[in-house]
Every structure is written in structure tokens, then in C-alpha cells.
Phi, psi and omega in degrees: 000124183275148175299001191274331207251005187262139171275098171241138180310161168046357156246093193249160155280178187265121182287091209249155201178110163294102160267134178208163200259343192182099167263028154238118182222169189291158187291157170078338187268195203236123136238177189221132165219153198241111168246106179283186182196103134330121171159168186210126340288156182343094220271170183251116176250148155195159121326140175267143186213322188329356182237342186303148162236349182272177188277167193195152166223172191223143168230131166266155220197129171247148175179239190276338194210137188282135186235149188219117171248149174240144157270121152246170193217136152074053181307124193258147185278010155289354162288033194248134202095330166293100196321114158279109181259143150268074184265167206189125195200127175227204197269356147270355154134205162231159189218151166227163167210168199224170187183117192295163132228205222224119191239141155264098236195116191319177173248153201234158179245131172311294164204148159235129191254170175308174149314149187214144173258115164260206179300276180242156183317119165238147161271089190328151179221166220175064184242147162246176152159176180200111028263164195324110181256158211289117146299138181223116092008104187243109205258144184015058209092324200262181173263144196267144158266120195262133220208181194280333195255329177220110186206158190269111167225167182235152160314094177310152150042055294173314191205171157258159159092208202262340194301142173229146187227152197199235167169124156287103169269137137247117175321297173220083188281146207285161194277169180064025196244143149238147184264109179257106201238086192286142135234162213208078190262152174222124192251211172275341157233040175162184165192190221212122213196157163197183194226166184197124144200171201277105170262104190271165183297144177269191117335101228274335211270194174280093177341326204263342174306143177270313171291016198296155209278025160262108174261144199069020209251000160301341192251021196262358190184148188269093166228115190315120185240159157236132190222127174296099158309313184345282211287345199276342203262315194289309177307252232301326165287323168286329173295305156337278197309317163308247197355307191277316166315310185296301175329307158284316203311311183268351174291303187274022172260337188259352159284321181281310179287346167264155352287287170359309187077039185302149158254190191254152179001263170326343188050049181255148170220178190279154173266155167306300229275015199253325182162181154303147169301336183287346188272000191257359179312316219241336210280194178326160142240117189291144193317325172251022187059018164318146170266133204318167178270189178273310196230156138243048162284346188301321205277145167272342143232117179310304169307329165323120163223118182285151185276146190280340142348291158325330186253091164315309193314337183256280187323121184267338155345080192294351179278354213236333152339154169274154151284166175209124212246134181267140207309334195276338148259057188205136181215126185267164185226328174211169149282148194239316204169141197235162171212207212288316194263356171155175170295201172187101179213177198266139184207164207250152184216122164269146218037045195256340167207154195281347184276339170203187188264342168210152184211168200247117191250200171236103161301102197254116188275155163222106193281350176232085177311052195264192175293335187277316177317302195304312167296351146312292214292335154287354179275309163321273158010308176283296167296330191288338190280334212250313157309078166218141181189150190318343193214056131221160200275140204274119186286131160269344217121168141258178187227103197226046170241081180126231178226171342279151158322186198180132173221156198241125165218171194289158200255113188269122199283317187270027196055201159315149170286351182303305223281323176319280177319310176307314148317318189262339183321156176270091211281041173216170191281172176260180135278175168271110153228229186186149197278178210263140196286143205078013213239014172207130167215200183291157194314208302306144163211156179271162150250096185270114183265110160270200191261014171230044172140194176280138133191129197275157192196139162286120180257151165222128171263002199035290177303356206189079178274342171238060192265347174230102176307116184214154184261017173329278226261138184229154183272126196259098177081042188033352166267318183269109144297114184246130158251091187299303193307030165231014190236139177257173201329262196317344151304307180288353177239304202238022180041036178256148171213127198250177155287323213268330193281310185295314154330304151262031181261342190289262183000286185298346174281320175293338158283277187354326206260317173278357164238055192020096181086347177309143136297135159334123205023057166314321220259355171263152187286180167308315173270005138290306183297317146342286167314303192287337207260295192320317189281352182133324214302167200223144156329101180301143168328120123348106190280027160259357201245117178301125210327341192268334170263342156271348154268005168319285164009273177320310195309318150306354193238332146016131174284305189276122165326311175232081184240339201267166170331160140231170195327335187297301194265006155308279182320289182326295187280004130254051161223042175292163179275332151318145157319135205280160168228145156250155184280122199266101163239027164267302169126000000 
């Protein structure tokens, strides 16, 4: 006979039952509510209450059956939604009952904040109320009409409760506008209002272009010049004249460094053995433009050999060419971020693939266009066209039709990975899992969400290191930006830097990603974290990351270069043939 069928006196479980006459009331009211209670023997009944904000008293009433009543008074409407339980419990066992409740309550706005560049301009939002309340939107009085182009959406699940959060987007809010944006949320008993508003960016370009890489933004506004021929004829003679001075300046300085026999800074030169000088016509242009030597006995390193990679001009590829992209396709949309040599901002660019008609790039500004700058921005160009590879971040061109210059790059929608991960952290433990082999290498890396996943690829913006604020580089001797907590000894003492110094930038990255984000000796000053690396210490286990990637780690951390792991027996042992496991940094 099972124990469910056997019948003993005086032992029931306890039966529990919420009565109520009505659990929706207006903000300011009263409710009451009766939890009869059932059992043998006699159960120990209470309300949970430990979450109520409104005031409340509980009375018990004895009889044929235990009654526990709740009073509330002056209900506030942070209770709305809030389950009220009933529990009840004797030595057969326990019962509860639940009961939602439904507070009514005019709508309030939490907050609305200025704009943020997201995927497109948002104005943070915040409204509660019960029943739901209507949003209206108001532009300079009037009511905005929202479009494909301006909408309204809210964050699911976002909050608890009745609070709803959200985001006024705008797509292509027009430059040089300020937006004064009132909302105006209303339920059935009340409504609410607040202002926000936007200062959009101005045109990084030339104003006056009627073609500017802004489109419409030549027609957004009239401005009336007046002009002196006089003063326009004096100008044009003195820059004439400055121009042909410069000119000679630099004709007798390059007769003096070829008799001299100067050499360029670096002492890199072009190699014999790469080709004739007509194939090399197209090729690199070097940092100070010096002209190659005849030999390289010529050379300060004799040994020096470039990779012929490097040189469109020998590579026949037509892929490996800069491209070069036109300002009438290309429309910026925000700022990203600025650095030493110019902007950096997000933008829409046309005809760059055939699958669609507009994509979203990262646009790279070079704001003081001088000779030295320009033989940079083109030497860059030229390598960055010859680096491609699935997990770097993809160079599309340049934009050299006019001013300021410009190079296009692919745009990584969730940013740096510090900040991705630190976003995304859990505020409950994981498993442990682990990213998919090829999806990490040493800093700066992007986080790209494609359409089969995460994948992270190394960006170097170089001129413009903040357009994704990550804390790497600390200054070293007031001069050197160093990222030390990611450099091993002999990097921090002897400024040496290896493929084996990069392994352990690996390591140290691969910590990063299991304690989503941390800095590295977070809890240490700078010239400490110095100190612990110099001296051996090694980064504590993660508690999310399993013992087998954390002897990875380790494996990367070998005080002697070459002890540590290389790249090879790295891979193999995340390309093992078991399932692979990942780090849930999604959610």
C-alpha cells in the first residue's frame, strides 16, 4: 500500500486560499485581503510581506478554519505587480497561495536624457504608469510624427514591474540641428511631460562643398559672404609666392642630402632583390621620402628585407590596390570618437558591395593634411589594403577627394571587447565556457556580431587609438604609451618585443574574456602590477574559467620566452576534437 492512501488521523497537509473582493485599486486606496487556512495539525500561517512598500497590518481570527488577513492602506504604486503570497505549513507539509496586485496609477516619466549614438541617435526613456501609458512626442511645439527614419522602441523586459524603458531613435537627424524633444506620456488618470534635447554634429567637411560628403547638408542653411577682389588678388600673391619659396627650400635640401649620402631615419630602404625601380614606381612611400640607396651596402640594415607583399605595384591582384571611394557616397551619421591625427565617425557608404546598397563603415578623418602626415596616411593605406583577413578589421579605401582625407573601414557595431564584455557581465555565476579557436588574439580587437555569431577581429585605427575608450596604454617615462599589464618582464625592462611577449598578451587576454572584462591586477596601482609581473606572480584563476584554459594561461606566462607556449600548440588545443565549450556572453 503507498503511503499517499493510507489514512491518518489528525494528519492533513495544509490547504491554503486567498479571498478577495477586488485586487485593483487607484494609487492612495485600501485593500484587504483573507487567507483562510486548512490542516491537521494546525498550520503555521503568514504573509510575505518583506517586499511591500505600501503600509500594511495582518490580523489573525480563529475558528472552524485559521483566517490571516491583510490590511493595506494607502497603497503606493511601487507595489504594482506585486505578488502577495500566502504561506502555511505543518509537520505534513506546506501550501501557499498567490494573488497579483493591480495598482492604478496616473503615468510618470523616470527619466529622458539627451541623446546617445547607438546603432542611430537615442534619447533614453524611462515612463511607468498602470494601465500602459500612450507616448506623444513633441518637436518644437508640435506633435513629431514618427517614421522609419524617427521611432520610437522599447527595451523587452528591461525592468520589472509596470516601468517601461526605451529609446526615441533617430536615424538621420539633420547636422547642425538642435532637437528640443518634450515627452508626453498619459494613461487614464493623468499624464506627465519632460524635454530633451540634441545637438547634432557639424560637417567635419568643407561647407561650402555644394557635393559634400554630407548629403544635403550644402542646401541646410544660406551664408552670405562678402568679398574684397583687392584683399582676394593680395592673398593669391602671397600664397604664389610662399608656395615657390617652399618649393626652393625643398629642391636645395634634397641636392644636399643626395651629395651628403643622408640616410632616412629608420635606415629602411627599398631591396634590390624585390625589383627594378619602374616596378617599384607605385610601391610604399617611406616615412621621411628619402631616395633608395644604389646598394645595400648603402643600408643601416644591410639585412633588412620588405615583404613584397606589400607592393601593389609587383602583386598583380587588383584586390590588393587601394581603393579609392567618393565623397558623393559616403554620409556620416555621428561621431565616434577623436584622436591625435583626426576623427573618426560612423557612416553610411554606397557601392562598396554588391549584396547591398548601403552598409554601415567607420570613417577615419586625417585632420592636418600636411607632407609628412599625407606620406603617412598613404603608406598606411597601402598596408592596411594588403591585411585582409577574416579576424582583422576590414579597410574598404580611401577618400582623397578633397579635404580632409578619409579612409573607410568596416564598422564593428558592438565596439572594443573590454567594454563588450563588461556590458554583458552576469550578475549570477555561468558555467565556464570558451571562445571558438580563431575568434582572439592580442588587443586592440573589435567584437562584430555576424549573422552565425560573436567574432572578434583585430582593429588598429592607429591616428585615432579612442574612438572604443579601452584603458590599455599607460604612460611610461611621460612619453611612451605602454599597455604594461598585458607585457611580460622582459617587454617592461628591456623593451623587448617578440612573437613570445605577444603570447603573453594572449594569456592575459584570454583572462580578460573569463572575468568579462576586468582589467588585468585591477586592485593594483600601476607601479605595483610592474612589480608582481617583474617578480613572477602570475593572474589568479577566474571563477568562471576551467582548469584546462586556465593552465592555458599559464602556459603563455612562462617567465622564459622561450618556455612559453607558441601559436601552433595554442590553436591545436582549442581546435581539440570534443565540443568545444563558450563563455555565455550573451545571456
Amino acid at each position: 500500500m503507498s503511503l499517499s492512501s493510507l489514512h491518518i488521523d489528525n494528519c492533513s497537509l495544509p490547504d491554503v486560499t486567498i479571498l478577495l473582493a477586488n485586487n485593483r485599486v487607484q494609487e492612495g486606496g485600501n485593500l484587504t485581503f483573507e487567507c483562510h487556512v486548512t490542516g491537521s495539525p494546525t498550520p503555521r500561517a503568514r504573509w510575505r510581506t518583506e517586499h511591500l512598500r505600501s503600509p500594511f497590518t495582518t490580523q489573525r481570527i480563529w475558528g472552524s478554519t485559521l483566517e490571516h488577513v491583510l490590511f493595506l492602506t494607502n497603497v503606493s504604486s511601487a507595489d504594482n505587480l506585486h505578488n502577495l503570497t500566502c504561506e502555511a505549513e505543518n509537520q505534513a507539509g506546506p501550501d501557499s497561495d498567490t494573488v497579483p496586485l493591480d495598482i492604478q496609477f496616473p503615468a510618470r516619466i523616470l527619466f529622458l536624457e539627451d541623446p546617445v549614438p547607438m546603432h542611430h541617435w537615442c534619447f533614453p526613456f524611462a515612463v511607468d504608469g498602470n494601465p500602459e501609458p500612450n507616448i506623444t512626442w513633441l518637436y518644437n511645439g508640435k506633435v513629431f510624427r514618427e517614421n522609419r527614419f524617427a521611432f520610437t522602441s522599447f527595451i523587452p523586459d528591461a525592468s520589472d514591474g509596470s516601468e517601461k524603458r526605451g529609446c526615441l531613435y533617430l536615424n538621420k537627424p539633420r547636422t547642425s540641428t538642435t532637437a528640443c524633444t518634450p515627452c508626453w506620456p498619459r494613461t487614464g488618470w493623468g499624464g506627465d511631460q519632460a524635454n530633451a534635447t540634441g545637438i547634432f554634429m557639424d560637417n567635419p567637411f568643407d561647407p561650402s562643398d555644394p557635393d559634400g560628403i554630407i548629403p544635403g547638408t550644402g542646401r541646410g542653411s544660406v551664408l552670405a559672404v562678402t568679398e574684397n577682389v583687392e584683399s582676394r588678388v593680395f592673398v593669391v600673391s602671397v600664397a604664389v609666392g610662399l608656395a615657390l619659396f617652399a618649393c626652393s627650400f625643398l629642391l636645395v635640401i634634397l641636392v644636399v642630402m643626395n651629395k651628403c649620402g643622408h640616410h632616412p631615419k629608420f635606415g629602411i630602404h627599398r631591396s634590390s632583390v624585390l625589383g627594378t625601380e619602374d616596378d617599384l614606381a607605385v610601391s610604399l612611400h617611406f616615412m621621411k621620402g628619402s631616395s633608395p640607396p644604389s646598394s645595400d651596402e648603402d643600408s643601416g640594415l644591410s639585412s633588412f628585407v620588405e615583404n613584397p607583399q606589400y607592393f601593389c605595384g609587383i602583386i598583380k591582384d587588383k584586390d590588393m590596390c587601394v581603393q579609392h571611394i567618393k565623397r558623393q557616397d559616403i554620409a556620416l551619421k555621428w561621431e565616434l570618437g577623436e584622436g591625435a591625427f583626426g576623427k573618426v565617425y560612423l557612416a553610411e557608404c554606397a557601392n562598396l558591395s554588391p549584396d547591398s546598397d548601403k552598409m554601415l563603415v567607420a570613417i577615419k578623418t586625417l585632420k592636418d593634411a600636411t607632407e609628412s602626415t599625407r606620406q603617412d596616411f598613404q603608406r598606411e593605406a597601402e598596408l592596411l589594403t594588403v591585411l585582409q583577413h577574416q579576424h582583422i578589421v576590414r579597410f574598404y579605401g580611401v577618400c582623397t577627394d578633397g579635404e580632409p582625407l578619409a579612409m573607410v573601414f568596416e564598422y564593428m557595431r558592438h565596439g572594443d571587447l573590454n567594454r563588450f564584455l563588461r556590458s554583458v557581465q552576469p550578475s549570477h555565476p555561468l558555467s565556464s565556457k570558451m571562445p571558438a579557436p580563431g575568434q582572439l588574439t592580442v588587443p586592440q580587437m573589435h567584437a562584430h556580431r555576424g549573422s552565425i555569431g560573436l567574432v572578434v577581429k583585430i582593429g588598429d585605427f592607429g591616428m585615432s587609438r579612442d574612438i572604443y575608450s579601452t584603458d590599455y596604454y599607460r604612460s611610461v617615462g611621460g612619453r611612451t604609451m605602454l599597455p604594461i599589464r598585458w607585457m611580460p618582464p622582459e617587454s617592461i625592462m628591456y623593451r623587448k618585443f617578440t612573437t613570445e611577449s605577444d603570447i603573453w598578451s594572449f594569456g592575459v587576454v584570454l583572462w580578460e574574456i573569463f572575468t568579462y572584462g576586468k582589467q588585468p591586477w585591477y586592485q593594483l596601482s600601476n607601479s605595483e602590477a610592474i612589480e608582481c609581473i617583474t617578480q613572477g606572480r602570475e593572474l589568479e584563476r577566474p571563477r568562471t574559467c576551467p582548469k584546462e584554459v586556465y593552465g592555458l594561461m599559464q602556459g603563455c606566462w612562462h617567465r622564459e620566452p622561450q618556455q612559453r607556449m607558441v601559436i601552433k600548440d595554442i590553436h591545436s588545443r582549442l581546435s581539440m576534437n570534443h565540443a568545444p565549450v563558450y563563455l555565455d556572453i550573451l545571456g
